[in-house]
MOPAC internal coordinates of N, CA, C and O (Angstrom, degrees):
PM7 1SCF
backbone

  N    0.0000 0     0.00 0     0.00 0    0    0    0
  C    1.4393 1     0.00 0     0.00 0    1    0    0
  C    1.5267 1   110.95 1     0.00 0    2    1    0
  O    1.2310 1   115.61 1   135.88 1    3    2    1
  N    0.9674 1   125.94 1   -44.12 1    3    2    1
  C    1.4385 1   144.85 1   161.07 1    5    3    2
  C    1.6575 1   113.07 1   -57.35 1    6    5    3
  O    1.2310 1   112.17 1   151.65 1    7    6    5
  N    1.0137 1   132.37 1   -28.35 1    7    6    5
  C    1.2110 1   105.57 1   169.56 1    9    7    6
  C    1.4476 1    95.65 1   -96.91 1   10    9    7
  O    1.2310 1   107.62 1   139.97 1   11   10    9
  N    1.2992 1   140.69 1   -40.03 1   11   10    9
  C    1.8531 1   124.31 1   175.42 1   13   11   10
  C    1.6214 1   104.05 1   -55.93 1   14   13   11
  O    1.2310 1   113.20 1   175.55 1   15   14   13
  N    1.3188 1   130.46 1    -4.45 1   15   14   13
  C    1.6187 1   107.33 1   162.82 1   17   15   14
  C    1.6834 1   113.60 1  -118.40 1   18   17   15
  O    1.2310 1   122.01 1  -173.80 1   19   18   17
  N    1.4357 1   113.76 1     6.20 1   19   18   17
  C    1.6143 1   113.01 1   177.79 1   21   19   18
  C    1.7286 1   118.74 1   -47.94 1   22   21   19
  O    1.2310 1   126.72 1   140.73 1   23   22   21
  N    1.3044 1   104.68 1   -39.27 1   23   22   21
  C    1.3799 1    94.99 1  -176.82 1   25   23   22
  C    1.0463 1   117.49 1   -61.01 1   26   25   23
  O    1.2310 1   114.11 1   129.09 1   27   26   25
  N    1.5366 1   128.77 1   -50.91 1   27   26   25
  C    1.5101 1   138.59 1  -172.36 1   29   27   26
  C    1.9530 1   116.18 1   -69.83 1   30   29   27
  O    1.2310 1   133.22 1   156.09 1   31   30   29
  N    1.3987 1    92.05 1   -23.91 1   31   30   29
  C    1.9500 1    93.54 1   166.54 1   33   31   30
  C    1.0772 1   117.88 1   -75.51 1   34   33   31
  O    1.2310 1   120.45 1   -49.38 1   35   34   33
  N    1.8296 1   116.75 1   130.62 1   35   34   33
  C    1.4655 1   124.82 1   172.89 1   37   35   34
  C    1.3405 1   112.76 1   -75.77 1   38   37   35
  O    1.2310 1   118.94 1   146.40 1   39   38   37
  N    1.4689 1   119.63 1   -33.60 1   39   38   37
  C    1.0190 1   142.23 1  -152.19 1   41   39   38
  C    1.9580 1   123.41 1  -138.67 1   42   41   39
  O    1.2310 1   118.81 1   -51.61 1   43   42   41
  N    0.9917 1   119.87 1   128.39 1   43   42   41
  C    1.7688 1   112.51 1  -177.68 1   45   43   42
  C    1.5673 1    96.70 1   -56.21 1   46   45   43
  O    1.2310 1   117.31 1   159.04 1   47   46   45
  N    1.4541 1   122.72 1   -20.96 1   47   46   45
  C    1.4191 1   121.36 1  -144.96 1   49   47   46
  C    2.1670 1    94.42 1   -85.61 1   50   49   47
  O    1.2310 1   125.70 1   138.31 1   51   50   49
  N    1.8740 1   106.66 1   -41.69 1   51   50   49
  C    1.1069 1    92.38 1   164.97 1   53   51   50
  C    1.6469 1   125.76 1   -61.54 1   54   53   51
  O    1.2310 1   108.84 1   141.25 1   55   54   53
  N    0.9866 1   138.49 1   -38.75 1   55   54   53
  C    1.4298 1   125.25 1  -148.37 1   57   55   54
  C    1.7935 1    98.13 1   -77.81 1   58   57   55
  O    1.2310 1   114.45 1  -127.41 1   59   58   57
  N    1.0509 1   128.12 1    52.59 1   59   58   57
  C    1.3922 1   126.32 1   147.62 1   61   59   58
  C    1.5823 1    95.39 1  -117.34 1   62   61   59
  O    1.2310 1   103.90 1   147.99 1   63   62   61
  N    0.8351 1   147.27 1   -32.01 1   63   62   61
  C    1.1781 1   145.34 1   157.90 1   65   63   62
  C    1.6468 1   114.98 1   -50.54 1   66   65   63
  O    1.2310 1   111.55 1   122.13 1   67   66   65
  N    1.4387 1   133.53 1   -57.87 1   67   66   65
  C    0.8134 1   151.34 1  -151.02 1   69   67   66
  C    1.4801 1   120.30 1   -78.71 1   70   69   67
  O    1.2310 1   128.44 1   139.64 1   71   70   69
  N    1.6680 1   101.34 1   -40.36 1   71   70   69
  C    1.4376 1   122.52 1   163.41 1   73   71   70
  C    1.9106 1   125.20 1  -108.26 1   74   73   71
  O    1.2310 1   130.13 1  -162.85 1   75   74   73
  N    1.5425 1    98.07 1    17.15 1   75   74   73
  C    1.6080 1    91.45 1   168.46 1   77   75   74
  C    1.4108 1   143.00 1   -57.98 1   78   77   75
  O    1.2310 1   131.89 1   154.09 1   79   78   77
  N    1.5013 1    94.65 1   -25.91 1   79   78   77
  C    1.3964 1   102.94 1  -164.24 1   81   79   78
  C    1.9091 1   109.09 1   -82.99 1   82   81   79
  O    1.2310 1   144.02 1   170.23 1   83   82   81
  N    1.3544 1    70.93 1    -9.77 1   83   82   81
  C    2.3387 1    90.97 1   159.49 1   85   83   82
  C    1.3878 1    99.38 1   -38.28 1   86   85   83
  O    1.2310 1   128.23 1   116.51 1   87   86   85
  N    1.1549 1   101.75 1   -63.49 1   87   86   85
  C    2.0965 1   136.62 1  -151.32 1   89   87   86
  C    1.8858 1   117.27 1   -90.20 1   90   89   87
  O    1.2310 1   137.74 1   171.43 1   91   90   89
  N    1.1675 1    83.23 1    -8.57 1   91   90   89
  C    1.6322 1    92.89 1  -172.50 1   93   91   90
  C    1.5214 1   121.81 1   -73.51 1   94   93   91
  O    1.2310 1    95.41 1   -41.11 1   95   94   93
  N    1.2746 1   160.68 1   138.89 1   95   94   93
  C    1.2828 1   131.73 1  -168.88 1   97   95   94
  C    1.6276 1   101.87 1   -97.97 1   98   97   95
  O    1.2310 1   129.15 1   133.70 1   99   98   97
  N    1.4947 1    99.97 1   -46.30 1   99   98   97
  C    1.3149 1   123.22 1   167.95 1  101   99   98
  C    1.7369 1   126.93 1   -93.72 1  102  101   99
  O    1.2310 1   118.68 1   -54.57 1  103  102  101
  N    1.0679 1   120.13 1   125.43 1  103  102  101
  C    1.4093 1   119.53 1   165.29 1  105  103  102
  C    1.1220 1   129.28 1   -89.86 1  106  105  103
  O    1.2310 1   117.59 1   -47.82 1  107  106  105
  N    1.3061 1   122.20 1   132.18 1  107  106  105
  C    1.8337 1   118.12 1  -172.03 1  109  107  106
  C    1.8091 1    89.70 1  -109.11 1  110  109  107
  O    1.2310 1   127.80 1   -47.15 1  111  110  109
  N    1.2822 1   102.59 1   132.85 1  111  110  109
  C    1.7573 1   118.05 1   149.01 1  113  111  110
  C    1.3699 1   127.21 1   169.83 1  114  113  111
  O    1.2310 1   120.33 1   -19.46 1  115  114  113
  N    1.0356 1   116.97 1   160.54 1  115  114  113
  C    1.4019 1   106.92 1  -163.26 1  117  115  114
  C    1.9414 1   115.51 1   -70.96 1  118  117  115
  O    1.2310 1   134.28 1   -40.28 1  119  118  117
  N    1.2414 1    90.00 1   139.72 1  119  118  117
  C    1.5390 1    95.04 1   178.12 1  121  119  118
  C    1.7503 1   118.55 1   -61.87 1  122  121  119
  O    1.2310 1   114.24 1  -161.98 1  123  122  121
  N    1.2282 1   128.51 1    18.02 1  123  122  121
  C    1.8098 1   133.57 1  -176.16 1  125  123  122
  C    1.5837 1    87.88 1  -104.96 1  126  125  123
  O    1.2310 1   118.25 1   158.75 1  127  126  125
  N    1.5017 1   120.93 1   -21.25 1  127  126  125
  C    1.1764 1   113.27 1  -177.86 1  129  127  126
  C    1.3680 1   147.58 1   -72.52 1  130  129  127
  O    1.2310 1   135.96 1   174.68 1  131  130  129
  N    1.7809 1    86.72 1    -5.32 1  131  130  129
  C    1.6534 1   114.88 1  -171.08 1  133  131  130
  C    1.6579 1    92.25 1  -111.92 1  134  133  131
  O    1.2310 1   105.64 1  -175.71 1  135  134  133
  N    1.0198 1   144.23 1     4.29 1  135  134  133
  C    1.8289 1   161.48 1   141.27 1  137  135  134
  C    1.0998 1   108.42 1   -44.56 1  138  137  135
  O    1.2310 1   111.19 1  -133.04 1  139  138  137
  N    1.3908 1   134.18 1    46.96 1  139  138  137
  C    1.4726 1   126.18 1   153.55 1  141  139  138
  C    1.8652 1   126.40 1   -32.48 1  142  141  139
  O    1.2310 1   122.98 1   -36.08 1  143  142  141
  N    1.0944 1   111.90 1   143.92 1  143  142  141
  C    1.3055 1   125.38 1  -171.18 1  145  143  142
  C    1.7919 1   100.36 1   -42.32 1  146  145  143
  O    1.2310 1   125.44 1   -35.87 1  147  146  145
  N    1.6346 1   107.15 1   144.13 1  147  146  145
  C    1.3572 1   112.78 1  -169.39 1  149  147  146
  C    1.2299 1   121.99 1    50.76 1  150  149  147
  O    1.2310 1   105.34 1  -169.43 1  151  150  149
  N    1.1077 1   144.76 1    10.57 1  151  150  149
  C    1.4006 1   162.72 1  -158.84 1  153  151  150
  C    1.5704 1   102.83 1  -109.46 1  154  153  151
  O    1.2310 1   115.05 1   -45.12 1  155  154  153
  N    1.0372 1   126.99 1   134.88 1  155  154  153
  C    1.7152 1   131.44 1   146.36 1  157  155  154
  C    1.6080 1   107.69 1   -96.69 1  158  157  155
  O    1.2310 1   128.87 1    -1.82 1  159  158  157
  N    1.5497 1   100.52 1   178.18 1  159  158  157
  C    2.0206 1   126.69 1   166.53 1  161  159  158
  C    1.8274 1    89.58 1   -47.43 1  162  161  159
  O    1.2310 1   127.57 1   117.06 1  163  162  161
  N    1.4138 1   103.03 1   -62.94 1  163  162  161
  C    1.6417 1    83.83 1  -152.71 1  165  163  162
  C    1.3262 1   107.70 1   -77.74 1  166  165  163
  O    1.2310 1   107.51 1   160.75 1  167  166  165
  N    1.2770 1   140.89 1   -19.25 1  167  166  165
  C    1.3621 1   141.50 1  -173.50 1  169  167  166
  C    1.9207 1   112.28 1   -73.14 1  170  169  167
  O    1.2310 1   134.39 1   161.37 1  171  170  169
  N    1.4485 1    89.77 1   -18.63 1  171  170  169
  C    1.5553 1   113.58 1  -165.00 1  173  171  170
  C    1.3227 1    89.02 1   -92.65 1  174  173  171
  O    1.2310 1   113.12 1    94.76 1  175  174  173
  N    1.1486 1   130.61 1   -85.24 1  175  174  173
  C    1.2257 1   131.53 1   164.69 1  177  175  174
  C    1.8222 1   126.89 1   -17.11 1  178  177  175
  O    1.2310 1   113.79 1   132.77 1  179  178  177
  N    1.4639 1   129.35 1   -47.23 1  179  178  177
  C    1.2199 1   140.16 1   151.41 1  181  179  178
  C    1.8000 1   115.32 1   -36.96 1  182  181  179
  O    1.2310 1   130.93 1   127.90 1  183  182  181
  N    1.3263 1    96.51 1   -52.10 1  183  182  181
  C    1.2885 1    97.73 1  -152.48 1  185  183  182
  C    1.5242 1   105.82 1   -88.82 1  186  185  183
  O    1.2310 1   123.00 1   151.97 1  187  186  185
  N    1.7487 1   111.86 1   -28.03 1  187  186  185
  C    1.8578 1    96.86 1   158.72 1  189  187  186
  C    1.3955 1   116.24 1   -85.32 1  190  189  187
  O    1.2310 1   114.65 1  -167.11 1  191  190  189
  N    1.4595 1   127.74 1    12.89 1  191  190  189
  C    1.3247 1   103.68 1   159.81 1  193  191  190
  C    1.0462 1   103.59 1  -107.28 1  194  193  191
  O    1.2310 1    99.11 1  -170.43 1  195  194  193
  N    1.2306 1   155.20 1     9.57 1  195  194  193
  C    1.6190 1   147.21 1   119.70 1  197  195  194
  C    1.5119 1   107.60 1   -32.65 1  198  197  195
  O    1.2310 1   116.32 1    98.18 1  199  198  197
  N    1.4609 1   124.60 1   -81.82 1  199  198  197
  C    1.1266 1   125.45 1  -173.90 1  201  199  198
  C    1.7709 1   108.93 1   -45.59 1  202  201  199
  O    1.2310 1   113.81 1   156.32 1  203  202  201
  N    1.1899 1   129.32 1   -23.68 1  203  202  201
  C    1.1464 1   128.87 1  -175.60 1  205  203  202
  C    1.5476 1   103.36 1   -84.95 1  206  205  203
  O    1.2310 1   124.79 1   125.53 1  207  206  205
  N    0.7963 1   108.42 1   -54.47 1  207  206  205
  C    1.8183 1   117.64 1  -179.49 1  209  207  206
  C    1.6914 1    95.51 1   -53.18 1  210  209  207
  O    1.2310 1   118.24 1   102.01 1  211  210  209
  N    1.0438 1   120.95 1   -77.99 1  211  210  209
  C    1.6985 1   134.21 1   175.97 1  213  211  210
  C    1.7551 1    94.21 1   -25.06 1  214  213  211
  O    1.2310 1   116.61 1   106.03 1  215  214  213
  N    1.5690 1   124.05 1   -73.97 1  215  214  213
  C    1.3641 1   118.95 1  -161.01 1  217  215  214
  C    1.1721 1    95.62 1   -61.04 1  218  217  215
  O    1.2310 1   109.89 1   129.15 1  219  218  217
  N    1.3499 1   136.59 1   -50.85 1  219  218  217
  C    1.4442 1   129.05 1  -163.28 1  221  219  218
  C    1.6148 1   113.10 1   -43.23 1  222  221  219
  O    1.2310 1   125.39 1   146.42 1  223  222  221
  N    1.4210 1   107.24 1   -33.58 1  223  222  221
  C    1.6332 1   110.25 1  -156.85 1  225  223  222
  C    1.8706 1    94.77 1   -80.47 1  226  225  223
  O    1.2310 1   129.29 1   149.67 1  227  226  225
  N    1.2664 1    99.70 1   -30.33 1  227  226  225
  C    1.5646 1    86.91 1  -174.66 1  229  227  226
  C    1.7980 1   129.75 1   -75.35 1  230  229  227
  O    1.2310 1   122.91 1   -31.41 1  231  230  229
  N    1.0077 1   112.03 1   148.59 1  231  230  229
  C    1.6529 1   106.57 1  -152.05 1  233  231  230
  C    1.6516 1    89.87 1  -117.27 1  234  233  231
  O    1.2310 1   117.35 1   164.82 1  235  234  233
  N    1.1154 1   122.65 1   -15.18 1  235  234  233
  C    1.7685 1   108.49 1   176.30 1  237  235  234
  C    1.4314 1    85.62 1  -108.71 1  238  237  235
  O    1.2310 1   113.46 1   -47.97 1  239  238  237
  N    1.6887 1   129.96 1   132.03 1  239  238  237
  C    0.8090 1   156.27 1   172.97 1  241  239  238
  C    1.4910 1   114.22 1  -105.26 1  242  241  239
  O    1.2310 1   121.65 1  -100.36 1  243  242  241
  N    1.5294 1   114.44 1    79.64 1  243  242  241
  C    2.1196 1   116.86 1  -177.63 1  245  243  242
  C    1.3558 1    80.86 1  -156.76 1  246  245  243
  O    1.2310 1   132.10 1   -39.60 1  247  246  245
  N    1.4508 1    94.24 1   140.40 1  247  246  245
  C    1.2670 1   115.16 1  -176.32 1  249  247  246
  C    1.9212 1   116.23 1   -49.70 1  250  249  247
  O    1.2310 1   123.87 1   143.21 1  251  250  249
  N    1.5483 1   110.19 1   -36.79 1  251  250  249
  C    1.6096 1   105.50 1   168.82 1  253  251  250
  C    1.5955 1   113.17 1   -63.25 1  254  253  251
  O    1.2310 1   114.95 1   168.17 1  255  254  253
  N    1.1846 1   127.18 1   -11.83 1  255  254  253
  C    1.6036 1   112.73 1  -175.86 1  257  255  254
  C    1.7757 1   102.93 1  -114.77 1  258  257  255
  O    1.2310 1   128.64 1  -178.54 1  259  258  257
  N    1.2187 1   100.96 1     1.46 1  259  258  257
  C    1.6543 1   101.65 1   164.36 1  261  259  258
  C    1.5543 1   113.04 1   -91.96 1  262  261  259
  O    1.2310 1   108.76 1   163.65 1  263  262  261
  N    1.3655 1   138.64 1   -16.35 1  263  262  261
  C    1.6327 1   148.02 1  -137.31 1  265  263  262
  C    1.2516 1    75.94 1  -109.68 1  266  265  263
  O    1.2310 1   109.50 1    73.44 1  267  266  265
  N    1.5764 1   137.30 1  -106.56 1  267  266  265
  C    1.3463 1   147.45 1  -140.45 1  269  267  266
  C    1.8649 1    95.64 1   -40.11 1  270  269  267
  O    1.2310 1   123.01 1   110.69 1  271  270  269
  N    1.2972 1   111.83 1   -69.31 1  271  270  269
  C    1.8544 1    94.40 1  -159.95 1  273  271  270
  C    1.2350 1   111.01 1   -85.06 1  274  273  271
  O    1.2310 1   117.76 1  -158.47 1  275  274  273
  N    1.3003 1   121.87 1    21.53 1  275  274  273
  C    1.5157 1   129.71 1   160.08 1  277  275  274
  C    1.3333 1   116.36 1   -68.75 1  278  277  275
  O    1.2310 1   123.83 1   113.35 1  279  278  277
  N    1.5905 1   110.26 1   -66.65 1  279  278  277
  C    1.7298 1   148.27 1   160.50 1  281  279  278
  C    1.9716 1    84.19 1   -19.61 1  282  281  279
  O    1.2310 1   128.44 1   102.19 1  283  282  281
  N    1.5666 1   101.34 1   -77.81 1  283  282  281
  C    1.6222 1   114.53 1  -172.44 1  285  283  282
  C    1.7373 1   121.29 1   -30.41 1  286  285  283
  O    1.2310 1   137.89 1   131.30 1  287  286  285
  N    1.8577 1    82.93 1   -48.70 1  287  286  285
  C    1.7502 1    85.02 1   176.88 1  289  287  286
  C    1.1094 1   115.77 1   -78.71 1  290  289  287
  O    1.2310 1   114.29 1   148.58 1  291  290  289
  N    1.1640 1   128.42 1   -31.42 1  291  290  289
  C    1.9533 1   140.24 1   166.59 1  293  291  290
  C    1.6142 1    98.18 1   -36.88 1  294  293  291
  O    1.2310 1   111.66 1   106.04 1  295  294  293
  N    1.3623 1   133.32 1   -73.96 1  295  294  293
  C    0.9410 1   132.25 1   163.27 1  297  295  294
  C    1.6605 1   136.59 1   -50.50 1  298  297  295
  O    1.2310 1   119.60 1   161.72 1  299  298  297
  N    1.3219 1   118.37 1   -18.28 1  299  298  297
  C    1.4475 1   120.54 1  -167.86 1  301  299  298
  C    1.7262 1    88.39 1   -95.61 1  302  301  299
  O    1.2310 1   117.91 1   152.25 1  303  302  301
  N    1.2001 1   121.59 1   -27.75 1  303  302  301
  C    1.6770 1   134.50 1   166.82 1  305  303  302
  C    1.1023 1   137.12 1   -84.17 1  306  305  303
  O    1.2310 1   126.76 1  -160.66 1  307  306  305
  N    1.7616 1   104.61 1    19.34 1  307  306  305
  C    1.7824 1   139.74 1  -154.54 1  309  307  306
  C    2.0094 1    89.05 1     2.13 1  310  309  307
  O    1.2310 1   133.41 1  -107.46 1  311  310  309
  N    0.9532 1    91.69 1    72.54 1  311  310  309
  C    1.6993 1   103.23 1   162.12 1  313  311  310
  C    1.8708 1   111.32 1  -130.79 1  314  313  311
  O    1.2310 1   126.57 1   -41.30 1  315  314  313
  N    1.4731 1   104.96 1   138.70 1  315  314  313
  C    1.4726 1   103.73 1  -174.48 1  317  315  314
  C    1.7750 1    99.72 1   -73.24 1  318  317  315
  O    1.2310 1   129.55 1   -28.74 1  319  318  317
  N    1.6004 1    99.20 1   151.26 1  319  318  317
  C    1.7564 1    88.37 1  -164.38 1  321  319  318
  C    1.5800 1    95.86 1   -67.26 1  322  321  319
  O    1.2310 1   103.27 1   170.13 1  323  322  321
  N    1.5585 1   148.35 1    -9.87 1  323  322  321
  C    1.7411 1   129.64 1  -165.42 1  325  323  322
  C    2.0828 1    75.93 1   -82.54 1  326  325  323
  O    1.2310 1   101.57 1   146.76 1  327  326  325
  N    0.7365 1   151.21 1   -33.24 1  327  326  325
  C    1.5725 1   148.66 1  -155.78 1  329  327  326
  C    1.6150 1    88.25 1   -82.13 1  330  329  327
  O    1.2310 1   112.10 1   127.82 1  331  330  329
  N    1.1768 1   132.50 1   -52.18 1  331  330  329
  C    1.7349 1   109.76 1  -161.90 1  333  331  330
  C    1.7538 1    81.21 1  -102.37 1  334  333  331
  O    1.2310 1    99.86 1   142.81 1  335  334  333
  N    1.3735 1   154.01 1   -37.19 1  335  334  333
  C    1.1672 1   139.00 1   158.99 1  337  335  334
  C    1.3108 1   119.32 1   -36.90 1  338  337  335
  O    1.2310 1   117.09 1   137.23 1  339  338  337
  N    1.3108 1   123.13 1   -42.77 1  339  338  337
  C    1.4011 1   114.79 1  -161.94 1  341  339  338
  C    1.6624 1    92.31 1   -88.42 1  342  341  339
  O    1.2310 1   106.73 1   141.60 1  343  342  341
  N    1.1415 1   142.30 1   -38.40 1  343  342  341
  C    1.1897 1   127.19 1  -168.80 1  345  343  342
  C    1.8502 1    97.08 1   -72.11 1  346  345  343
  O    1.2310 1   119.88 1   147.18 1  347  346  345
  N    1.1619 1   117.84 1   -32.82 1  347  346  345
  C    1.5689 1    99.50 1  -171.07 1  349  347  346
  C    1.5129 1   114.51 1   -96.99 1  350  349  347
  O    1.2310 1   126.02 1  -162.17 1  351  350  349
  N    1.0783 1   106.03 1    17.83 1  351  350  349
  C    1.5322 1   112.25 1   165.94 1  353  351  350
  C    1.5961 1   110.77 1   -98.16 1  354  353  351
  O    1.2310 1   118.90 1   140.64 1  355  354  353
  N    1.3990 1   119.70 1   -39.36 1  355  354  353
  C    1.6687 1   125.33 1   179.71 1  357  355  354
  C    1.7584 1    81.43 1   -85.90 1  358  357  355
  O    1.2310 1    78.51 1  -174.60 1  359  358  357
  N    1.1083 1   174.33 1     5.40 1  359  358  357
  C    1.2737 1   156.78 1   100.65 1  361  359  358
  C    1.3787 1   115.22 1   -17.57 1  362  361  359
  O    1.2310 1   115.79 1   126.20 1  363  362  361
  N    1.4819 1   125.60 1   -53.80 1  363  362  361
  C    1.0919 1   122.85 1  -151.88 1  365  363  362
  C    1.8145 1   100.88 1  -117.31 1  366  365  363
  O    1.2310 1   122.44 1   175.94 1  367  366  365
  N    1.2402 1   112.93 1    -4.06 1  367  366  365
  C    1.3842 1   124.27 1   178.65 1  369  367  366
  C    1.8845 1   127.52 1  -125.59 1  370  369  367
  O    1.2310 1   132.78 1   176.02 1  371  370  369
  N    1.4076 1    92.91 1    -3.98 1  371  370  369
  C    1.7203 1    91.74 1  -167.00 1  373  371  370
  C    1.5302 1   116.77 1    72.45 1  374  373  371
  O    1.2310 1   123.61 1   172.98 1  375  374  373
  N    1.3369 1   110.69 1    -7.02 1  375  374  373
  C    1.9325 1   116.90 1  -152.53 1  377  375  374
  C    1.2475 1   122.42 1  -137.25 1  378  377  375
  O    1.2310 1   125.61 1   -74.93 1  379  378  377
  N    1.5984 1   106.83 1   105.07 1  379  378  377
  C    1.8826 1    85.28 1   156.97 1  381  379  378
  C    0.7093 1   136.74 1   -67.19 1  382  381  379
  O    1.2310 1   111.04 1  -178.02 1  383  382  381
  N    1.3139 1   134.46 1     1.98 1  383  382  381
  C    1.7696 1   134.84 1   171.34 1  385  383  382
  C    1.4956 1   103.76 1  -109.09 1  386  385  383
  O    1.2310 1   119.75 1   -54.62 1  387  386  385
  N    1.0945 1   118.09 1   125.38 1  387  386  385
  C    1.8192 1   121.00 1  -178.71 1  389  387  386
  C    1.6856 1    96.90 1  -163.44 1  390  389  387
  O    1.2310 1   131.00 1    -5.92 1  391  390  389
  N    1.1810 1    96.38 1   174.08 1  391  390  389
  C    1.6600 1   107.94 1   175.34 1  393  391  390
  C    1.6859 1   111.08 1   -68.64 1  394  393  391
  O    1.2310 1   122.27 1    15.43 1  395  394  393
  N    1.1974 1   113.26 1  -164.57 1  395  394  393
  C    1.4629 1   112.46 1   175.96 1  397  395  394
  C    0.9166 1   113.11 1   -75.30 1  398  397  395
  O    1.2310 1   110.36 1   -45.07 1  399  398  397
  N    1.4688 1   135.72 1   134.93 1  399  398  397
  C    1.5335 1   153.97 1  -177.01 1  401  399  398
  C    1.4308 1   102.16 1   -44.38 1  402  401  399
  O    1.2310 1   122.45 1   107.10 1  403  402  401
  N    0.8629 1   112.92 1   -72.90 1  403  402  401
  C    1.8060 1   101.47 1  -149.93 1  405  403  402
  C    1.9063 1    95.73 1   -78.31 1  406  405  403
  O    1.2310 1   119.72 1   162.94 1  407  406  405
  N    1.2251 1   118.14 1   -17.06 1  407  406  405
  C    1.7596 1   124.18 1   175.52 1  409  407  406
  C    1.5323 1   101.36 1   -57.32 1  410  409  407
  O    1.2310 1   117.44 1   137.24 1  411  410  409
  N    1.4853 1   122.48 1   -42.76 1  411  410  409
  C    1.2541 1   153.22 1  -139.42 1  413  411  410
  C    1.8242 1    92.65 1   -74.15 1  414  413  411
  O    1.2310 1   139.36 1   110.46 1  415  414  413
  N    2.2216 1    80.06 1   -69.54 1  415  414  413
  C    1.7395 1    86.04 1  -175.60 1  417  415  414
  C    1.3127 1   112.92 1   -59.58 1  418  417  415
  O    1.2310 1   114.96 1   141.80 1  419  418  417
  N    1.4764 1   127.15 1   -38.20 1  419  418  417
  C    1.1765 1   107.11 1  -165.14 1  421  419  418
  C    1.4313 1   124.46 1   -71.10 1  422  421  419
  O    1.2310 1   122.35 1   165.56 1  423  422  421
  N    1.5889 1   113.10 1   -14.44 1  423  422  421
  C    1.2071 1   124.82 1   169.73 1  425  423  422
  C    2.1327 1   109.93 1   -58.62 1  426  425  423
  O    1.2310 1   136.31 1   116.90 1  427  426  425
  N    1.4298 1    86.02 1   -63.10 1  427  426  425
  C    1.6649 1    82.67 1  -176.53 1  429  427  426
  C    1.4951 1   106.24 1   -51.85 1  430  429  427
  O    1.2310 1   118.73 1   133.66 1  431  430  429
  N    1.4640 1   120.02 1   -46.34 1  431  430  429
  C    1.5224 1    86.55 1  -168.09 1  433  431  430
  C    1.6540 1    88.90 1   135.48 1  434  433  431
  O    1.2310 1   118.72 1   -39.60 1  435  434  433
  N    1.4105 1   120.05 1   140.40 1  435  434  433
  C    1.4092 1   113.77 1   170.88 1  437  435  434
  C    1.6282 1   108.14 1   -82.87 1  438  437  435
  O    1.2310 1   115.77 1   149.91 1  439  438  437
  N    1.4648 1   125.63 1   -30.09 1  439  438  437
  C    1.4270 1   112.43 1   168.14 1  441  439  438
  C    1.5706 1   103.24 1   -54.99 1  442  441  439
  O    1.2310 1   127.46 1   107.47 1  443  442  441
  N    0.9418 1   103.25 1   -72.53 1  443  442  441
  C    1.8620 1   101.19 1  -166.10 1  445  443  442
  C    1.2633 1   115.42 1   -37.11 1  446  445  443
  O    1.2310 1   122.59 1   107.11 1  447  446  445
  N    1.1185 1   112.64 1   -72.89 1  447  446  445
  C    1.3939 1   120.44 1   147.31 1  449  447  446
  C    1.4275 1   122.26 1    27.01 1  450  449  447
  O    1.2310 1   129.44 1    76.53 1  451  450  449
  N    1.7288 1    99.41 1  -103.47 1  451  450  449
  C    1.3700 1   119.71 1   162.09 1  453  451  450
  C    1.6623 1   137.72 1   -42.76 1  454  453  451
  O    1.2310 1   127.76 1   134.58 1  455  454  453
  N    1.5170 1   102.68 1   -45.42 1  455  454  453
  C    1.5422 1   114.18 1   162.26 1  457  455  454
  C    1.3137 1   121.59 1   -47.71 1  458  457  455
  O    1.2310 1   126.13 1   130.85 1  459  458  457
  N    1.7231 1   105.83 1   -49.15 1  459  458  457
  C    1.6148 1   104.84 1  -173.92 1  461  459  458
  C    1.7131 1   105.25 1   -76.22 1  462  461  459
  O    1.2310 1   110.31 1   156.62 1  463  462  461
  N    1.1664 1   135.81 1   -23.38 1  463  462  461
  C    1.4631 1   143.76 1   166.00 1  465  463  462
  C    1.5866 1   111.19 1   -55.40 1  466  465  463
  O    1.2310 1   120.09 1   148.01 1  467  466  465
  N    1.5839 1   117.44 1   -31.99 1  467  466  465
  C    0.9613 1   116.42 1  -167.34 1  469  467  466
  C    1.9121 1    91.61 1   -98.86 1  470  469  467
  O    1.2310 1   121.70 1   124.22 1  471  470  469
  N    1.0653 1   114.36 1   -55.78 1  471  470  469
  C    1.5162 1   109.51 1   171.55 1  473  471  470
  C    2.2599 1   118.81 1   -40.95 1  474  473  471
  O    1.2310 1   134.36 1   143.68 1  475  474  473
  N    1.2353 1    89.83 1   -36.32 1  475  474  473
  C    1.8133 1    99.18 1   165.04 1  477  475  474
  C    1.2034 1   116.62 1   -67.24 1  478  477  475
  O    1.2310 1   115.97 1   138.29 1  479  478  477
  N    1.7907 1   125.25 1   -41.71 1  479  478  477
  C    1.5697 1   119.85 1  -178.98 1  481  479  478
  C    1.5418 1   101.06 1   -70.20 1  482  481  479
  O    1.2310 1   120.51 1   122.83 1  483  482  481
  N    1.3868 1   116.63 1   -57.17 1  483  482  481
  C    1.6275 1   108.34 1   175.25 1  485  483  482
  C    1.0714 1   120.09 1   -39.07 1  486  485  483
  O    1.2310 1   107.30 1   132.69 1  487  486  485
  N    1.9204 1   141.27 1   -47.31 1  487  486  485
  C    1.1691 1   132.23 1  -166.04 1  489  487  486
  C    1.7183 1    95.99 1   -77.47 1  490  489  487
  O    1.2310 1   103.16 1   176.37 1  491  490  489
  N    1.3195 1   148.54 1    -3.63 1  491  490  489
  C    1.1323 1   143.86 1  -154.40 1  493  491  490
  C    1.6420 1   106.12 1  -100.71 1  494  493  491
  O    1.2310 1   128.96 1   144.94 1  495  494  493
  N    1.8466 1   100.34 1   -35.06 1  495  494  493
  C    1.7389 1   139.46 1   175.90 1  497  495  494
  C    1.3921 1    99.74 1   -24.88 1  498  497  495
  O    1.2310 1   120.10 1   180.00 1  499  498  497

């Protein structure tokens, strides 16, 4: 976790901050936050339970076999991939600023993962 956030720490003293949401069981933030640009609730909503349905199916969980049919659904959902990325990263992080997405998921874990995606479509409900 620490080396996917070294670049962005000034300090050893931030990265408990930086990497909590590693550790978190629950995430607090507001649901406008998963509203990527040009995006509405329901378009926002559509597009992480695609991405949720999509991650679910995959059974090797590393960040190279999560990237390619992500990219796919970004496009099969004529959405630019930072628009269905950025909403499933503040899904799965509380944050627009985090390490690289799919480095990210594979760190949490495909359960975790998925739960907090599924906890984001509900707050969107």
């Amino acid at each position: 976790m620490l080396e996917l956030e070294q670049e962005r720490l000034k300090t050893l003293g931030d990265a408990a901050h930086a990497i909590a949401f590693f550790y978190l069981k629950d995430l607090e933030y507001d649901a406008n936050m998963l509203i990527q640009k040009k995006m509405d609730t329901a378009g926002t909503r559509n597009a992480l339970q695609h991405a949720h349905d999509l991650l679910a199916s995959i059974e090797h969980w590393d960040h190279e076999t999560l990237e390619l049919p992500m990219r796919e659904l970004a496009q099969k959902l004529e959405l630019k991939p930072g628009q269905l990325f950025g909403a499933v990263r503040v899904a799965v992080s509380a944050s627009n600023a985090t390490p690289p997405l799919f480095h990210m998921l594979a760190v949490l874990g495909r359960e975790v993962s998925l739960k907090r995606l599924q906890e984001a479509i509900a707050k969107l409900a």
